[in-house]
Backbone and ligand atoms as CSV (ligand in chain L), in Angstrom:
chain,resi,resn,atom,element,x,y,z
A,1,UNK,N,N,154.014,-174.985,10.945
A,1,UNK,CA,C,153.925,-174.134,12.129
A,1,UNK,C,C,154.647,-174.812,13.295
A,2,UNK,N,N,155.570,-173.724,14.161
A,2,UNK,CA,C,156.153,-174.455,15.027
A,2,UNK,C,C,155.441,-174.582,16.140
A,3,UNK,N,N,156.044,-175.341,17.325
A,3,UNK,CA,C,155.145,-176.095,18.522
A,3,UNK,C,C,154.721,-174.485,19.277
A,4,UNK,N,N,155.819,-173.777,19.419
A,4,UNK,CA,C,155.877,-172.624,20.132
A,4,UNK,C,C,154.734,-171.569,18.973
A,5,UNK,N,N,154.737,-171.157,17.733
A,5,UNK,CA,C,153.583,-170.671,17.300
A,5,UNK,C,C,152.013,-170.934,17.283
A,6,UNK,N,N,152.298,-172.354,17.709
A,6,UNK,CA,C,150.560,-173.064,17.915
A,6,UNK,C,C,150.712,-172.816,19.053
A,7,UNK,N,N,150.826,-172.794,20.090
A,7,UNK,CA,C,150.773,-172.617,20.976
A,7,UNK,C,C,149.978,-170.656,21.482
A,8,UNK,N,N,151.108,-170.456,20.991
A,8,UNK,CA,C,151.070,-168.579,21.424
A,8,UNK,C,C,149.810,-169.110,20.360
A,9,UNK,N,N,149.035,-169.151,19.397
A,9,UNK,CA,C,147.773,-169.009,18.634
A,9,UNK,C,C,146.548,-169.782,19.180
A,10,UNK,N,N,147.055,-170.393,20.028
A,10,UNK,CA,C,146.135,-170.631,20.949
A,10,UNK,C,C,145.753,-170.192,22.206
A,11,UNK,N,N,146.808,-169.770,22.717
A,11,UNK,CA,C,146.154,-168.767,23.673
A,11,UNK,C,C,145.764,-167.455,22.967
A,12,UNK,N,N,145.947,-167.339,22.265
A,12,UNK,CA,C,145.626,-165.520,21.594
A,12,UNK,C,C,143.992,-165.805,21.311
A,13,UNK,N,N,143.564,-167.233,20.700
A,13,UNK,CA,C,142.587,-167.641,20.713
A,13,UNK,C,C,141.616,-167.144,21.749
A,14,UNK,N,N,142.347,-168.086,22.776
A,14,UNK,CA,C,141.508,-168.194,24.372
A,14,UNK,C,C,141.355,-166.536,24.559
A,15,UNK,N,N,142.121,-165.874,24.411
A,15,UNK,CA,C,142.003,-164.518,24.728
A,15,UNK,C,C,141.023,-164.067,24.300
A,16,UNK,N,N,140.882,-164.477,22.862
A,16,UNK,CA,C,139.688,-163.611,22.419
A,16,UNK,C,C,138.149,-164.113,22.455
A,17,UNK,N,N,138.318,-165.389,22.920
A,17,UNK,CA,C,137.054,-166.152,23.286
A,17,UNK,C,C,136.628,-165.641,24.549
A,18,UNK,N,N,138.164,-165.991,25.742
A,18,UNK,CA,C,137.626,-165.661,26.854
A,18,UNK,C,C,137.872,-164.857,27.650
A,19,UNK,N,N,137.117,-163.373,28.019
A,19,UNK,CA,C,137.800,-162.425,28.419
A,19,UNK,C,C,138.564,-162.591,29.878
A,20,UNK,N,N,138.718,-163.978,30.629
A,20,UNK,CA,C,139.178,-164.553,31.653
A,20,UNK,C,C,140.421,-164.929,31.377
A,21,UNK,N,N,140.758,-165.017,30.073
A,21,UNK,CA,C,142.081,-166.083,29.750
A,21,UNK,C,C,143.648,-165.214,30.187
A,22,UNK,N,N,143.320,-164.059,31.089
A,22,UNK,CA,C,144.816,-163.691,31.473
A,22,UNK,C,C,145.564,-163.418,30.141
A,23,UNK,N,N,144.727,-162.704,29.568
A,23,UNK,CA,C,145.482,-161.709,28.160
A,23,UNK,C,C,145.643,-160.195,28.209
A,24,UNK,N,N,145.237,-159.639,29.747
A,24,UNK,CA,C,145.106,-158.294,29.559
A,24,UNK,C,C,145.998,-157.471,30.579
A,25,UNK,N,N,147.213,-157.815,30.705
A,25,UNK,CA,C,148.348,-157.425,31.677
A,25,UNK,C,C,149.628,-156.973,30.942
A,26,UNK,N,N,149.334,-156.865,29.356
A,26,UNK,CA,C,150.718,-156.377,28.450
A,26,UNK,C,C,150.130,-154.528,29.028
A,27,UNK,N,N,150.437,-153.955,29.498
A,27,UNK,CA,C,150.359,-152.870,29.707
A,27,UNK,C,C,151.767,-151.713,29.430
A,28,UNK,N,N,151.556,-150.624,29.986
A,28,UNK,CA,C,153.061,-149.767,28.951
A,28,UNK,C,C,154.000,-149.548,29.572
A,29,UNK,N,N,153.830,-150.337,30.835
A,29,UNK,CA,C,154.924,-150.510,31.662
A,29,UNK,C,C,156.035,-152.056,31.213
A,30,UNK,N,N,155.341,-152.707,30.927
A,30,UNK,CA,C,156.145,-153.911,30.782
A,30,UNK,C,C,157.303,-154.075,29.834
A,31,UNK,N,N,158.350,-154.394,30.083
A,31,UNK,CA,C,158.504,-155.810,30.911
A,31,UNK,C,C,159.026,-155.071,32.611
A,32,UNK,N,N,158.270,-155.197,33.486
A,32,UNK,CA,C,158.396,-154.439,34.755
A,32,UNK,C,C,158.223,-155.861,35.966
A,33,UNK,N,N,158.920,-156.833,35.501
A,33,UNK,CA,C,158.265,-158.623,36.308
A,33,UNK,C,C,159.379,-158.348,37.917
A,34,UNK,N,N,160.702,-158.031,37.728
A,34,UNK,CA,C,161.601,-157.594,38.600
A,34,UNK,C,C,162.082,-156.565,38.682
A,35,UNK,N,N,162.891,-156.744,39.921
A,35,UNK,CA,C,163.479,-155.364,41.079
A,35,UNK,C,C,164.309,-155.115,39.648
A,36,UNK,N,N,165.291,-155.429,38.732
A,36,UNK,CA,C,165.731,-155.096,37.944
A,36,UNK,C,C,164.936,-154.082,36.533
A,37,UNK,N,N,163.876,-154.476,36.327
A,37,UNK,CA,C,163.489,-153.635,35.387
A,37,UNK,C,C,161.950,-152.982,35.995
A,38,UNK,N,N,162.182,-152.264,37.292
A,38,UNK,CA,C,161.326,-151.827,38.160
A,38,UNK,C,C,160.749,-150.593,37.258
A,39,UNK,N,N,159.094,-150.083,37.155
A,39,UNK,CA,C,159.112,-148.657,37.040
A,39,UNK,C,C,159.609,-147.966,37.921
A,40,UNK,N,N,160.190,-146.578,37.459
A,40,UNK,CA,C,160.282,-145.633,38.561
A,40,UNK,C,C,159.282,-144.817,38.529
A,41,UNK,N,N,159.098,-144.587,39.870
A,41,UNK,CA,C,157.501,-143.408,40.321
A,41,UNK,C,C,158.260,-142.273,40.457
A,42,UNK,N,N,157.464,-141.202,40.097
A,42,UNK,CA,C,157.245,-140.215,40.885
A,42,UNK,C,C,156.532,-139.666,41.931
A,43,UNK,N,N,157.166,-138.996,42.706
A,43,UNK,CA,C,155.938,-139.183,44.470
A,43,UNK,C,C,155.257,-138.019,43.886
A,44,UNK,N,N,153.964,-138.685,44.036
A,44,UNK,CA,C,152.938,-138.330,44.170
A,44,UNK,C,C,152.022,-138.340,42.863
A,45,UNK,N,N,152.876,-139.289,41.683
A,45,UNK,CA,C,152.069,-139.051,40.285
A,45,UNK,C,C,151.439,-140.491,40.564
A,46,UNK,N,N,149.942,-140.652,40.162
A,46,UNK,CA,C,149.492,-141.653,39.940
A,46,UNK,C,C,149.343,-142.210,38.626
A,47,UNK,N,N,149.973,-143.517,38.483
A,47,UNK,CA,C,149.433,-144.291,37.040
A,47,UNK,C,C,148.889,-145.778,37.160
A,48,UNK,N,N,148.376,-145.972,36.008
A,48,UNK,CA,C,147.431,-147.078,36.147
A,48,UNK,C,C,148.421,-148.149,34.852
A,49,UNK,N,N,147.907,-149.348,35.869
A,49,UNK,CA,C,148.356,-150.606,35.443
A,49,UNK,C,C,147.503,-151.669,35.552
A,50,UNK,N,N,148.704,-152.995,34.991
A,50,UNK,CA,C,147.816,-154.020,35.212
A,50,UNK,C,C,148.373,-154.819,35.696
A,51,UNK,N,N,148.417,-156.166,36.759
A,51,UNK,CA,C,148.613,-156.911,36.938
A,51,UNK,C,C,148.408,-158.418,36.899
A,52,UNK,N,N,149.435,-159.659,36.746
A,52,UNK,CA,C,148.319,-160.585,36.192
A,52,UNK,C,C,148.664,-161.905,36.682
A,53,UNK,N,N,148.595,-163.087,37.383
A,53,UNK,CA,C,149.148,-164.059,38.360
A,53,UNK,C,C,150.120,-164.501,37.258
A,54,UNK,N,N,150.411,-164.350,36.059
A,54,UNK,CA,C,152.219,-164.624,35.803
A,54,UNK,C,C,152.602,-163.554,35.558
A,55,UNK,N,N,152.684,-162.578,35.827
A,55,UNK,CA,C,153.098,-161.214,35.466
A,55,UNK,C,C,152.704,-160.612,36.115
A,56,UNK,N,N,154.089,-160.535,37.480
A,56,UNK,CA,C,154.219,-159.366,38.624
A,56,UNK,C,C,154.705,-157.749,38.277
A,57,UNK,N,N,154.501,-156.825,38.951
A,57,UNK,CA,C,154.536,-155.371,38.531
A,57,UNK,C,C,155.346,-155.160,39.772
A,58,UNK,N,N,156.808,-154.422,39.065
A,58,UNK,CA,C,157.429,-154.139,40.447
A,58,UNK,C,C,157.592,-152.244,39.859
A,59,UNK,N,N,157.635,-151.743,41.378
A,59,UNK,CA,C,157.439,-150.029,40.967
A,59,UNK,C,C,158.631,-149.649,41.883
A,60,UNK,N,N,159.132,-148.808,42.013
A,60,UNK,CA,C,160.096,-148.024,43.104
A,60,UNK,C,C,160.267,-146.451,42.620
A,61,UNK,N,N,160.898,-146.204,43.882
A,61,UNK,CA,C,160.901,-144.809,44.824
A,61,UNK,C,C,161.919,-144.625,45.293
A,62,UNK,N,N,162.571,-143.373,45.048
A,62,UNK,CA,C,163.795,-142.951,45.558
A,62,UNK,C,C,163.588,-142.409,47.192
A,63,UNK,N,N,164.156,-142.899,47.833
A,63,UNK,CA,C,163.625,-141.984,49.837
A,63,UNK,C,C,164.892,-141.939,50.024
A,64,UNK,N,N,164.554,-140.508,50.712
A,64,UNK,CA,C,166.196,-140.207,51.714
A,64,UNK,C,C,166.197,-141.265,52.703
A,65,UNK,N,N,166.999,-140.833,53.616
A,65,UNK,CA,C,167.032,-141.809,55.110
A,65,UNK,C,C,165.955,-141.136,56.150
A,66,UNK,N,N,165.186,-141.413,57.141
A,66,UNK,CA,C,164.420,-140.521,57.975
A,66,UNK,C,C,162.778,-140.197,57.616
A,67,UNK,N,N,162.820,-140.748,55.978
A,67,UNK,CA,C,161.516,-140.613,55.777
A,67,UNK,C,C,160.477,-141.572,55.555
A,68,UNK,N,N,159.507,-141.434,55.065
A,68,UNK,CA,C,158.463,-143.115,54.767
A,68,UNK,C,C,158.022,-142.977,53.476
A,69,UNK,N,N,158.222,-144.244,53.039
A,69,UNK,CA,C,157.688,-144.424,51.426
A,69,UNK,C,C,156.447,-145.027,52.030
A,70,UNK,N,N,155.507,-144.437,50.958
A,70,UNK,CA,C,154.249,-144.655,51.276
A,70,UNK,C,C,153.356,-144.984,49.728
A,71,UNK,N,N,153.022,-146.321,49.513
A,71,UNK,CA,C,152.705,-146.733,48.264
A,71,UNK,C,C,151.379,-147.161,48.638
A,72,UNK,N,N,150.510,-146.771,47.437
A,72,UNK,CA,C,148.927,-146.548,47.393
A,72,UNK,C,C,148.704,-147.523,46.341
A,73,UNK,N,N,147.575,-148.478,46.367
A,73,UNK,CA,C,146.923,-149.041,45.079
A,73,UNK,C,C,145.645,-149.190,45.408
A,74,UNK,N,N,144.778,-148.765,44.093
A,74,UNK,CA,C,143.472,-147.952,44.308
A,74,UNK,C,C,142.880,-149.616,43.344
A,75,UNK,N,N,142.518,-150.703,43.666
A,75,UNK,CA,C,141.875,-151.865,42.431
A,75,UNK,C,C,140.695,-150.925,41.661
A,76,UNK,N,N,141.016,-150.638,40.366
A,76,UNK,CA,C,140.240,-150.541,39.516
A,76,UNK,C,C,139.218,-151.171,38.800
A,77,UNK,N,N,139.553,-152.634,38.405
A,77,UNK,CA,C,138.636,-153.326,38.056
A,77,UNK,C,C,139.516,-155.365,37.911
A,78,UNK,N,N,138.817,-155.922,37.637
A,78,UNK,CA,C,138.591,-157.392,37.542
A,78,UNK,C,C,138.887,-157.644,38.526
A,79,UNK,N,N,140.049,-158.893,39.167
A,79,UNK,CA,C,140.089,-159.649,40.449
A,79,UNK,C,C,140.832,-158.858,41.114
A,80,UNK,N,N,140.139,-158.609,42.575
A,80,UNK,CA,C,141.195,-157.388,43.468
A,80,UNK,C,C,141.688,-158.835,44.378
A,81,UNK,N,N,142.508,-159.011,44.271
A,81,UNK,CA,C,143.415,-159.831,44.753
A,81,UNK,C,C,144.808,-159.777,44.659
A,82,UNK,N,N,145.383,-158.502,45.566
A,82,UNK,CA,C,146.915,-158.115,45.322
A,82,UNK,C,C,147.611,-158.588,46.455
A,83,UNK,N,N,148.981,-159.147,46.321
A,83,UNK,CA,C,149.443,-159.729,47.146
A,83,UNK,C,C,151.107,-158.694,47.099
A,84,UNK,N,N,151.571,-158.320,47.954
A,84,UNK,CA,C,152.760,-156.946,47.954
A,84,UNK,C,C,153.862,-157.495,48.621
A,85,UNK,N,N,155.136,-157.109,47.776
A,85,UNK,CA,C,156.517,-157.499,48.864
A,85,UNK,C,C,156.922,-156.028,48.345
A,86,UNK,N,N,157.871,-155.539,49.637
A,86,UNK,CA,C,158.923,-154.471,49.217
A,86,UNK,C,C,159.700,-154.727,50.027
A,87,UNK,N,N,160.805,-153.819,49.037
A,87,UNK,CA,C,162.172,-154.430,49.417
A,87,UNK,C,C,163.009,-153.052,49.457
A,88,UNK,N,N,163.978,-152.845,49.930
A,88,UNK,CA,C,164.481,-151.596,50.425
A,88,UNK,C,C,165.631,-151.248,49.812
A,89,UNK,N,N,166.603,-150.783,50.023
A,89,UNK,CA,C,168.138,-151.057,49.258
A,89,UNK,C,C,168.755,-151.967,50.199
A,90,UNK,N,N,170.005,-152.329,49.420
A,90,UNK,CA,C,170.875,-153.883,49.689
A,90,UNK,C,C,170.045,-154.781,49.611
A,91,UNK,N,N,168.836,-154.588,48.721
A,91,UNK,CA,C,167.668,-155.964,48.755
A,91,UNK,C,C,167.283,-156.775,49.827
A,92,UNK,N,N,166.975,-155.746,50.612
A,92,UNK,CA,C,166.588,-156.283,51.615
A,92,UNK,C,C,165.016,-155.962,51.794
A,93,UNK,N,N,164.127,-157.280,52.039
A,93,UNK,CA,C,162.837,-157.667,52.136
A,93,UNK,C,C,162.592,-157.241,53.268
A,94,UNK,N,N,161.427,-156.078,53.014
A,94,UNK,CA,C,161.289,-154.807,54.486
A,94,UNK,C,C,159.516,-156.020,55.057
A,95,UNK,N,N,158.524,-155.949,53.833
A,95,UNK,CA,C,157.096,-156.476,53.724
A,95,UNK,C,C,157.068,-157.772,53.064
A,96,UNK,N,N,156.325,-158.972,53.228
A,96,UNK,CA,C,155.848,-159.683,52.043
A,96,UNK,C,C,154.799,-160.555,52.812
A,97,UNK,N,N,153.832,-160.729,51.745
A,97,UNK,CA,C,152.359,-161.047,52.434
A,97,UNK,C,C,152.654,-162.653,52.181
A,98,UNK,N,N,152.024,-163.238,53.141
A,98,UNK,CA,C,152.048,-164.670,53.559
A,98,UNK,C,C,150.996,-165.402,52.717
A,99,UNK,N,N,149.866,-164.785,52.651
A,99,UNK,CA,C,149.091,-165.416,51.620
A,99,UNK,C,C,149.208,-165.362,50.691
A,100,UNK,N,N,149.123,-166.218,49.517
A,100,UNK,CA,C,149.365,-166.450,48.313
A,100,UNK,C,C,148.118,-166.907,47.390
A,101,UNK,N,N,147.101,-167.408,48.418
A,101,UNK,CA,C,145.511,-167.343,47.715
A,101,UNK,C,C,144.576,-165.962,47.837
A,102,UNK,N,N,143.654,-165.988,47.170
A,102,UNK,CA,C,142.958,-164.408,47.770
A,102,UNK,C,C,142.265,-164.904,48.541
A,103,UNK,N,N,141.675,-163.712,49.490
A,103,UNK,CA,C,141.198,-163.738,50.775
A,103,UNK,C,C,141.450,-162.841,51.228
A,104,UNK,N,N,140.028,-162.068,52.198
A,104,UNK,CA,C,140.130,-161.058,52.747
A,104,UNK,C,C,140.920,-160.616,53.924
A,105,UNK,N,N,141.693,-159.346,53.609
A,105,UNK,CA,C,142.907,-159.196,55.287
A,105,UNK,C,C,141.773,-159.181,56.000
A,106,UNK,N,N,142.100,-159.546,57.585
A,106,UNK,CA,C,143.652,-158.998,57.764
A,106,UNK,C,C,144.837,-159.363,57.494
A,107,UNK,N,N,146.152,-158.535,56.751
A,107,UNK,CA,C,147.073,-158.798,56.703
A,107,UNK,C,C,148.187,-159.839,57.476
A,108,UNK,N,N,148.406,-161.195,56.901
A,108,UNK,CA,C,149.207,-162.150,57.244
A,108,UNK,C,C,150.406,-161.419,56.415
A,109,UNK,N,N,151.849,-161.470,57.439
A,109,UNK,CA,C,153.270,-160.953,57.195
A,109,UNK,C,C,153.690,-162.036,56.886
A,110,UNK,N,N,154.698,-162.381,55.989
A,110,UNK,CA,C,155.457,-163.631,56.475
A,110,UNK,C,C,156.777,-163.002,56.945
A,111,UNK,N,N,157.017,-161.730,55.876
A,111,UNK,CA,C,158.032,-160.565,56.789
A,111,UNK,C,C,157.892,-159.079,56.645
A,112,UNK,N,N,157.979,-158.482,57.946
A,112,UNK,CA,C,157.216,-157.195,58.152
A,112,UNK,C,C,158.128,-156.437,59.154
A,113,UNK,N,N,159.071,-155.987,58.732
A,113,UNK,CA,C,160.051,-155.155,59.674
A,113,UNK,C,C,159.524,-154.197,60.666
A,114,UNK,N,N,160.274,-153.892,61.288
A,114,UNK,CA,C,159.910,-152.412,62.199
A,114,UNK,C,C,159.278,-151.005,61.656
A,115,UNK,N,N,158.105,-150.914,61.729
A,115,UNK,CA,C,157.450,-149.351,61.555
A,115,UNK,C,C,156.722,-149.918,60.207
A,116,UNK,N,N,156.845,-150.892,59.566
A,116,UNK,CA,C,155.765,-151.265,58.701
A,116,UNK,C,C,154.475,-151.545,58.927
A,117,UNK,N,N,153.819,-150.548,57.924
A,117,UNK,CA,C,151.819,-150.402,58.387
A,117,UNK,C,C,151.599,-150.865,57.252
A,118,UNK,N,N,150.787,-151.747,57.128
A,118,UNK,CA,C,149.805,-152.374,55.800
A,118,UNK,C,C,148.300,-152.163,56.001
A,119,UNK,N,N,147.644,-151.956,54.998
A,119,UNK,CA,C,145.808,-151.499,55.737
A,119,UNK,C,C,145.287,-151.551,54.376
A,120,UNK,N,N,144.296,-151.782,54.600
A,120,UNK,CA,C,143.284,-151.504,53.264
A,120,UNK,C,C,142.189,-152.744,53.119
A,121,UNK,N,N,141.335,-152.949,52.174
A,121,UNK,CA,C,140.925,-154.114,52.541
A,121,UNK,C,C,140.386,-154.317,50.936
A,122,UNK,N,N,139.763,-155.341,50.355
A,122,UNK,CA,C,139.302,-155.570,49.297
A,122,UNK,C,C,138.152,-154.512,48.914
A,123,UNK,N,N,138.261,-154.065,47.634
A,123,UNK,CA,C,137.063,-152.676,46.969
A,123,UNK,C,C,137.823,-151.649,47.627
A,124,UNK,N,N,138.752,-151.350,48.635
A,124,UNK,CA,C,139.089,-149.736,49.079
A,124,UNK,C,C,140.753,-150.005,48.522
A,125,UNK,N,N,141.322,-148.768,49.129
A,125,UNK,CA,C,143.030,-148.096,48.577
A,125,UNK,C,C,143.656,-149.360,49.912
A,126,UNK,N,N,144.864,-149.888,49.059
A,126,UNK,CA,C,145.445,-150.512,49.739
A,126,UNK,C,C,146.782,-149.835,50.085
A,127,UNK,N,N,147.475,-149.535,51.531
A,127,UNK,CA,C,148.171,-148.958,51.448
A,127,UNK,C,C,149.430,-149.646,52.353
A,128,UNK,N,N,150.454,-149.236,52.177
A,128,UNK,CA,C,151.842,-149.607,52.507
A,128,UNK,C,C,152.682,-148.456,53.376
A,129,UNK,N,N,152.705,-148.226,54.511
A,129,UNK,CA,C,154.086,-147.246,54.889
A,129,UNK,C,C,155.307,-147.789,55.410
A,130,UNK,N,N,156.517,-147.520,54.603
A,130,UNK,CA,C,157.196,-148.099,54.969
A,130,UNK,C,C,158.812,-146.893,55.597
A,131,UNK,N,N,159.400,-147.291,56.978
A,131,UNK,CA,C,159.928,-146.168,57.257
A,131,UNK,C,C,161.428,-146.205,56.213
A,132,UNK,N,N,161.946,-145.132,56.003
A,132,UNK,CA,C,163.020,-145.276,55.217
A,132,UNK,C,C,164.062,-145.459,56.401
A,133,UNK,N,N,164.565,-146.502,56.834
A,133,UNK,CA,C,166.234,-146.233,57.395
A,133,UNK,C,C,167.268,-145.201,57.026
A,134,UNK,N,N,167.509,-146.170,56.069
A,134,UNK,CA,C,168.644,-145.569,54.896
A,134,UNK,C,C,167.851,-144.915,53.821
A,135,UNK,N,N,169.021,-143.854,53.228
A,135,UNK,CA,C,168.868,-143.355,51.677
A,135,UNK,C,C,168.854,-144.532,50.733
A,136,UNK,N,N,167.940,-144.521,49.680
A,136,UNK,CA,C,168.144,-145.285,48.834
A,136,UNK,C,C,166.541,-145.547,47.577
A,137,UNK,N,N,166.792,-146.528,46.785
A,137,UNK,CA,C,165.338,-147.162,46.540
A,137,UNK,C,C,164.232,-148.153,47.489
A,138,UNK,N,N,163.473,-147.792,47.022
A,138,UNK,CA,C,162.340,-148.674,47.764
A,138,UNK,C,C,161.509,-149.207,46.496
A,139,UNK,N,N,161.264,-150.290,47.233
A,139,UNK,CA,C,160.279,-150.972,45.393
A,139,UNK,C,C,159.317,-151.675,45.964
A,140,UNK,N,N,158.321,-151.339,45.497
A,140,UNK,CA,C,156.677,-152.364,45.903
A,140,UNK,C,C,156.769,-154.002,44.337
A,141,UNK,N,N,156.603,-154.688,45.169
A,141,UNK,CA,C,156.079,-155.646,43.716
A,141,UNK,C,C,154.795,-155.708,44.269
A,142,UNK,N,N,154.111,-156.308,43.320
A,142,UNK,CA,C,152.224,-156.350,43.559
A,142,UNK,C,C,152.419,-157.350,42.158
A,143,UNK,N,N,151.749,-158.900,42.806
A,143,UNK,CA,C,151.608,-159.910,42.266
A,143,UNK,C,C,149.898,-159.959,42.295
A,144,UNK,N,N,149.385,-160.728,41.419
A,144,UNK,CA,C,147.740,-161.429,41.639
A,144,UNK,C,C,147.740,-162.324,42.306
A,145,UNK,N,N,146.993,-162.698,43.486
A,145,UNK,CA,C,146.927,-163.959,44.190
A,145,UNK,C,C,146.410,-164.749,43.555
A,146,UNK,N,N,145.966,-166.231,43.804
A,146,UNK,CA,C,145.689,-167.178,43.060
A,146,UNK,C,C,143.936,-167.366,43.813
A,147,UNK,N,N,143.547,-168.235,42.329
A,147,UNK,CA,C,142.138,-168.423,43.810
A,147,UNK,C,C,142.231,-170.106,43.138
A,148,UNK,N,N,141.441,-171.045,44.002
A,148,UNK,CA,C,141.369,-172.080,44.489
A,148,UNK,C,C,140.872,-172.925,42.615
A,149,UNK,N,N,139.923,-172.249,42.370
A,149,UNK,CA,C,139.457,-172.916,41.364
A,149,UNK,C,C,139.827,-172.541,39.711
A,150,UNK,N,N,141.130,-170.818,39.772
A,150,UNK,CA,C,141.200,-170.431,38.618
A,150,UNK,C,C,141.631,-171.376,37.349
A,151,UNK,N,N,141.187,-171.711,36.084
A,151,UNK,CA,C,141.927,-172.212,35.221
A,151,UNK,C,C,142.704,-171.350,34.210
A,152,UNK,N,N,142.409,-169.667,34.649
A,152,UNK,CA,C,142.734,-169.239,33.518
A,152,UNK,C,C,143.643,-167.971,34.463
A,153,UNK,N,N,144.391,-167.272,34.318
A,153,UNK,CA,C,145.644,-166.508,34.830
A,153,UNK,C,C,144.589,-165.267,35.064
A,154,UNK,N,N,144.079,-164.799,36.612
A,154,UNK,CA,C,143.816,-164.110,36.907
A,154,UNK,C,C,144.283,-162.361,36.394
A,155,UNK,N,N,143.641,-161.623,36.705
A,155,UNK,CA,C,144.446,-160.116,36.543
A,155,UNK,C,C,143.696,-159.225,37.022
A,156,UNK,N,N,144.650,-158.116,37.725
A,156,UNK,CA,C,143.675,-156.809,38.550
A,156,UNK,C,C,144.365,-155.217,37.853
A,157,UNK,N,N,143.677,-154.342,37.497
A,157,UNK,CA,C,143.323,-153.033,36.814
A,157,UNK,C,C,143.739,-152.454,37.721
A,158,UNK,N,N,144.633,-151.522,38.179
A,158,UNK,CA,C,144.647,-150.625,39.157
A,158,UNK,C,C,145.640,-149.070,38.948
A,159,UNK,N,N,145.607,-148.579,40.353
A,159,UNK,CA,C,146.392,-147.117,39.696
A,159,UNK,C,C,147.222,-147.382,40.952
A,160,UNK,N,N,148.947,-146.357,41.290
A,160,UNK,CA,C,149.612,-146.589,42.197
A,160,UNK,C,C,149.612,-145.582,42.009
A,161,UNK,N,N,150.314,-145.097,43.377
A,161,UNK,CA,C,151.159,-143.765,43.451
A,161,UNK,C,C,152.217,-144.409,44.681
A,162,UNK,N,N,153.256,-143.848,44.597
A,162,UNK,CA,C,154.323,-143.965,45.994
A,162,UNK,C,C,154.896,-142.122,46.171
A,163,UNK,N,N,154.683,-141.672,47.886
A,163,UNK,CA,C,154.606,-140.618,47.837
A,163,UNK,C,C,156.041,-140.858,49.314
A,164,UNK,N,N,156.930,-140.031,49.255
A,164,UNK,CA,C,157.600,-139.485,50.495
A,164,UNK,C,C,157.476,-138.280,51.409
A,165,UNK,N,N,156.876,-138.985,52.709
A,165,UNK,CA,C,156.423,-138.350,53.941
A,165,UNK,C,C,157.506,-138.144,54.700
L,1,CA,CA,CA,154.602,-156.881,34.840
């Protein structure tokens, strides 16, 4: 057996020992980790995912110019600890949250452009409006934050929608 098969058989292990071990983020979106292999939404359809602190979920939205992408995540279940960047067209970083441990907002920016609203709080809908400048895509990533003492790869259950207002 090679180093790399003991390995993957040991975490598949841990998985099934421990329902903590960050085995439950293969969902039917993946491989969705970057702006490159982003889901695309439809405004106003909601679907449910998973997210997991090595395995970020990036989603996007087509917006004209003049309007607001407006992306919803409802935590469904295990660690609600979502941490959000979006990015606009020409990849340009519109949001991205400063914290990187969980902890309750209020929202720390590290960058937060003009007309960007962030709100929500842990157990309720976390929400994002972001104004469209330009025509183009808009893409939410939603990472798991880390917490202080995890040994095992966190993950949060949730549903999105991104809608244009
Ligand atoms: Ca993913």
């Amino acid at each position: 057996m090679t180093r790399t098969i003991r390995t993957a058989a040991v975490i598949c292990g841990l998985c099934l020992l421990v329902p903590l071990a960050g085995c439950r983020y293969n969902d039917k979106f993946e491989p969705n980790d970057t702006y490159e292999t982003a889901t695309p939404l439809i405004s106003g359809i909601e679907v449910a995912a998973t997210v997991g602190q090595d395995n970020p979920d990036v989603f996007s939205i087509e917006a004209p110019a003049g309007t607001t992408a407006v992306f919803r995540l409802r935590p469904l279940a295990h660690e609600d600890c979502p941490q959000f960047t979006v990015m606009g067209p020409g990849e340009k970083t519109l949001y991205q949250d400063k914290q990187a441990f969980c902890g309750a907002p209020p929202w720390l920016a590290q960058t937060k452009a003009d007309g960007v609203v962030v709100s929500g709080t842990k157990g309720s809908v976390y929400e994002l409006r972001v104004p469209a400048a330009e025509a183009g895509r808009y893409f939410l990533k939603v990472q798991e934050r880390k917490q202080a003492d995890n040994v095992f790869s966190f993950s949060l259950d949730y549903s999105v929608t991104a809608r244009i207002e």
